[in-house]
RONUBA-742683 format. One line per 5 residues: number of its first residue (from 0); their letters; for each residue x, y, z of N, C-alpha, C, CB. Coordinates in steps of 0.02 Angstrom, whole numbers, plus 50000, padded with zeros to 5 digits. Each point is the difference from the previous one (the first is absolute). Glycine has a CB too. Layout:
REM residues N
NUM	A	X Y Z X Y Z X Y Z X Y Z  ...
This chain:
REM residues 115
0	XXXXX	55352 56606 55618 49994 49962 49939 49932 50012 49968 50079 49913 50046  49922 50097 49852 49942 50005 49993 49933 49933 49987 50076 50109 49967  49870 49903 50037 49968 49943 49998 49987 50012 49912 49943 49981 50149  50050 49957 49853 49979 49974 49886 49949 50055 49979 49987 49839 49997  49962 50204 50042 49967 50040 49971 50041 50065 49982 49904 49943 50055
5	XXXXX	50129 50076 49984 50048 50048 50001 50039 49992 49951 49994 50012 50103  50047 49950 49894 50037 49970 49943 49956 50010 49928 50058 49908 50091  49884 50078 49905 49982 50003 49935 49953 50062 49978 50016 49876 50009  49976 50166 50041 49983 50061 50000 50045 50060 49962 49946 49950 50102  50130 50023 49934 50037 50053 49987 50044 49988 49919 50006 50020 50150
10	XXXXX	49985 49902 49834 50030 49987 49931 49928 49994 49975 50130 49935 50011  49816 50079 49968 49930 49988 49977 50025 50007 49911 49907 50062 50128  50138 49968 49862 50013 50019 49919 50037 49927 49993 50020 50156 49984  50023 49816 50051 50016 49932 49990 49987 49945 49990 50027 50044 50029  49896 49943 49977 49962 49951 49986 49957 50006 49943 50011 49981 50107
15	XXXXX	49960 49950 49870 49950 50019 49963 49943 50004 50009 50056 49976 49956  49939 49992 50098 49909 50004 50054 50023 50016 50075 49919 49883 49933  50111 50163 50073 49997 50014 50089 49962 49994 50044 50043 50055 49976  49874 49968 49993 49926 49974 50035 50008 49935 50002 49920 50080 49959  50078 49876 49994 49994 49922 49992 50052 49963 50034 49951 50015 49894
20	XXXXX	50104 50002 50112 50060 49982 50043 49995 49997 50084 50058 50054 49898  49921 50021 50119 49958 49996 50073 49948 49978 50012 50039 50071 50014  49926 49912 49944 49948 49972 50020 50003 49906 50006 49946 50125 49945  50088 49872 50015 50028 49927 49993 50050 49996 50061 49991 49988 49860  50027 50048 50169 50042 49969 50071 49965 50025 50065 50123 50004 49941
25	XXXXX	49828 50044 50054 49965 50013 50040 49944 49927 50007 50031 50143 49974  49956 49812 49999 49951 49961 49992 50056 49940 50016 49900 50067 49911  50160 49918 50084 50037 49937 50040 50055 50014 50026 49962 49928 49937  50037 50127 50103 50087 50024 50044 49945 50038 50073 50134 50058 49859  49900 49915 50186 50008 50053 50050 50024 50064 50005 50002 49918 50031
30	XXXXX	49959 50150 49984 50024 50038 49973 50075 50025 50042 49871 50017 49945  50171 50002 50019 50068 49999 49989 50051 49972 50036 49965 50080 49959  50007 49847 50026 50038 49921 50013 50053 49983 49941 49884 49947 50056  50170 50072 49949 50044 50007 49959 50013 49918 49967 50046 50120 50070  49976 49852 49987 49994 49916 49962 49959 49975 49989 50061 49973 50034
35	XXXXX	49878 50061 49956 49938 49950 50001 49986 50032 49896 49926 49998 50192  50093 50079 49823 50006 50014 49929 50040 49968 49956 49977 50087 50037  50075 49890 49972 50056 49967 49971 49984 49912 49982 50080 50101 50074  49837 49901 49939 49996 49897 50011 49919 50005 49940 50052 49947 50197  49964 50107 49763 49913 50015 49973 50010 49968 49913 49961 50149 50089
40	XXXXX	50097 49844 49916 49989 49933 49928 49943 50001 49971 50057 49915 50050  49942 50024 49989 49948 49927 49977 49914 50065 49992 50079 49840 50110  49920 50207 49928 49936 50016 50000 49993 50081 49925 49989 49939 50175  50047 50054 49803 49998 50046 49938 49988 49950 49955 50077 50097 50027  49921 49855 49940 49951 49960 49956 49922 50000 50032 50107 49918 49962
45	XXXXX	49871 50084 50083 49955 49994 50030 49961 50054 49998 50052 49929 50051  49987 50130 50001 49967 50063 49985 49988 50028 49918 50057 50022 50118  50002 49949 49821 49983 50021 49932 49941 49963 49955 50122 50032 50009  49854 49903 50048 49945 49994 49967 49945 50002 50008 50054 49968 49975  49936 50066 50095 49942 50039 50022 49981 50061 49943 50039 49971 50135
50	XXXXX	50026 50064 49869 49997 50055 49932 49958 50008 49929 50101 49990 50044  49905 49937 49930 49950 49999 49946 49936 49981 50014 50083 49979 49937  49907 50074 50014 49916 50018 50013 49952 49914 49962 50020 50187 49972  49951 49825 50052 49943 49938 49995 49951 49997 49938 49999 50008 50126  49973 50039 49863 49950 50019 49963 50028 50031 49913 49934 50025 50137
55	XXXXX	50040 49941 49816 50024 50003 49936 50020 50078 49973 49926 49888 49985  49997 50136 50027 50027 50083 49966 50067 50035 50049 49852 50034 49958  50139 49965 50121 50079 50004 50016 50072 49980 50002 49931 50020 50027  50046 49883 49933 50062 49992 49977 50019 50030 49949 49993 49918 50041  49954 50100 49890 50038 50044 49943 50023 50070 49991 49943 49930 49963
60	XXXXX	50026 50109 50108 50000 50039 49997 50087 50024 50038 49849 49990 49980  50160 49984 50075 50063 49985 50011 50068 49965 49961 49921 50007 50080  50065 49947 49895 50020 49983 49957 50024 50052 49914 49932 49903 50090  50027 50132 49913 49990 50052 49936 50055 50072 50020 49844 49958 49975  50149 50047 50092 50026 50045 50021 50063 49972 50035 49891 50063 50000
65	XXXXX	50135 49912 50004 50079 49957 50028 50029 49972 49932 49956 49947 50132  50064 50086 49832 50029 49956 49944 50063 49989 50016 49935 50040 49915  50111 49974 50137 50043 49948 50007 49995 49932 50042 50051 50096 49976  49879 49899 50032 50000 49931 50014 49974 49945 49940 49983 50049 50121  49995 49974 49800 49999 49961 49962 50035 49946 49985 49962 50077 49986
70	XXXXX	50021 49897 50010 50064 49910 49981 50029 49985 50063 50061 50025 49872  49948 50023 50180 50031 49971 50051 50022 49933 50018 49950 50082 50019  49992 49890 49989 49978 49902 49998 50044 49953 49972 49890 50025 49980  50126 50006 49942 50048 49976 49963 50075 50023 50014 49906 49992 49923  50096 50072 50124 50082 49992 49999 50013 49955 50069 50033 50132 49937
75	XXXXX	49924 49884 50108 50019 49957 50062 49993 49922 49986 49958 50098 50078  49968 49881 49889 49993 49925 50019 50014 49975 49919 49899 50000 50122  50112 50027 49826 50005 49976 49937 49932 49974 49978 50120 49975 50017  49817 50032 50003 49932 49973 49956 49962 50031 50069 50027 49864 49906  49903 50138 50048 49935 49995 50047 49953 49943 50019 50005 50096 49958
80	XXXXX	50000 49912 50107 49966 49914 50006 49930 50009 49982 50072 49949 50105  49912 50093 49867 49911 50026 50006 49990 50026 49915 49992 50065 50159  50040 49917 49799 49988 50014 49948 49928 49996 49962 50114 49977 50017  49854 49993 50008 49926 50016 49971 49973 50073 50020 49971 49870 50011  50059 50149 50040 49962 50055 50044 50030 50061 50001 49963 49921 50070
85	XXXXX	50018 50130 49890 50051 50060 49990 49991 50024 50074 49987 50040 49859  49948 49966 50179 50025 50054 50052 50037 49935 50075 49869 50129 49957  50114 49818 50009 50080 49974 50060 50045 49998 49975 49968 49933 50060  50053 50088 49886 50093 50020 49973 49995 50075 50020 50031 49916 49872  49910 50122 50109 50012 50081 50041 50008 49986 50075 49917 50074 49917
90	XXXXX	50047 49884 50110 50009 50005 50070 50058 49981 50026 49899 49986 50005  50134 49968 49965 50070 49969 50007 50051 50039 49978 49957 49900 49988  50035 50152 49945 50044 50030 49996 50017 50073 50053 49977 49933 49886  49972 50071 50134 49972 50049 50064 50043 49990 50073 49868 49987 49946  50112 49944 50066 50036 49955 50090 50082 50021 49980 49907 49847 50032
95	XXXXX	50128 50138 49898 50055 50009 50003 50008 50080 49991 50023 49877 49966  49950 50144 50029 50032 50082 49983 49997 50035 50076 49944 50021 49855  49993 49972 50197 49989 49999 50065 50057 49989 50050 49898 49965 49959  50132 49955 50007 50041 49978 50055 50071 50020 49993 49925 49906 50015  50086 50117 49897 50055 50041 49994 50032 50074 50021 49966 49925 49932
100	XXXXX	49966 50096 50079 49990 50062 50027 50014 49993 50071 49921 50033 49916  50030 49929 50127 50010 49992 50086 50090 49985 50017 49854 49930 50016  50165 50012 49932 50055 49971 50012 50060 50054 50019 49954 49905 49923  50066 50135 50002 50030 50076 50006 50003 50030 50036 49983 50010 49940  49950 50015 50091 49995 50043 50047 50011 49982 50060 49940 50043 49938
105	XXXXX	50053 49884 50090 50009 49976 50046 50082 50005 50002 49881 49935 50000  50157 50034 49951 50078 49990 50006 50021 50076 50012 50020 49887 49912  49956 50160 50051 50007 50089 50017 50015 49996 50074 49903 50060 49912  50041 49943 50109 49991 49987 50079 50033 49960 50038 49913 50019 49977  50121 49946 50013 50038 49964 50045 50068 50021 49994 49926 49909 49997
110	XXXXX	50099 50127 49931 50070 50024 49995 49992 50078 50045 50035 49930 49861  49905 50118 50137 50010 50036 50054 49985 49998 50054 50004 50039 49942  49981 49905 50082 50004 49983 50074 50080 49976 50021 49862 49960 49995  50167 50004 49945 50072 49976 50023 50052 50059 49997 49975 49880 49952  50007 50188 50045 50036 50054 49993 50012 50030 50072 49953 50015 49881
């Protein structure tokens, strides 16, 4: 049987962050603990908000360069709770584009493990 690195080695064109995907289960799975991969939910909001960067010129700069995470904020939560603050609506529109990304790639991964 292969272990989750293997798996995402050999579909790497199937994802959209294959680095970010292994590295995100390398950091809360035993390595190739099959049910322990299958229980990592709750920790992809978590790991996607480690992801955004902290510091202003890297929020715009990320932000500038991800334009499909613009408005994001507004399709998931319908408003910004931070509306005074453009780079916490960039940063927010950022956590969701992160966790949309991990999410995908994660569900990827679990349909070729169920193969």
């Amino acid at each position: 049987m292969k272990n989750y690195q293997e798996i995402i080695k050999e579909n790497e064109s199937d994802f959209n962050d294959a680095d970010q995907l292994t590295d995100f289960l390398d950091n809360y799975v035993g390595f190739n603990d099959k049910e322990d991969i299958k229980e990592q939910e709750d920790n992809i909001t978590e790991y996607a908000d480690g992801l955004v960067p902290i510091y202003y010129n890297d929020i715009v700069k990320e932000w500038q360069e991800n334009t499909a995470c613009h408005e994001l904020t507004l399709e998931v939560c319908g408003e910004y709770n931070q509306k005074d603050s453009i780079y916490e609506m960039m940063s927010s529109d950022l956590y969701f584009w992160y966790e949309q990304q991990l999410r995908e790639d994660y569900d990827k991964l679990l349909e070729l493990m169920a193969e």
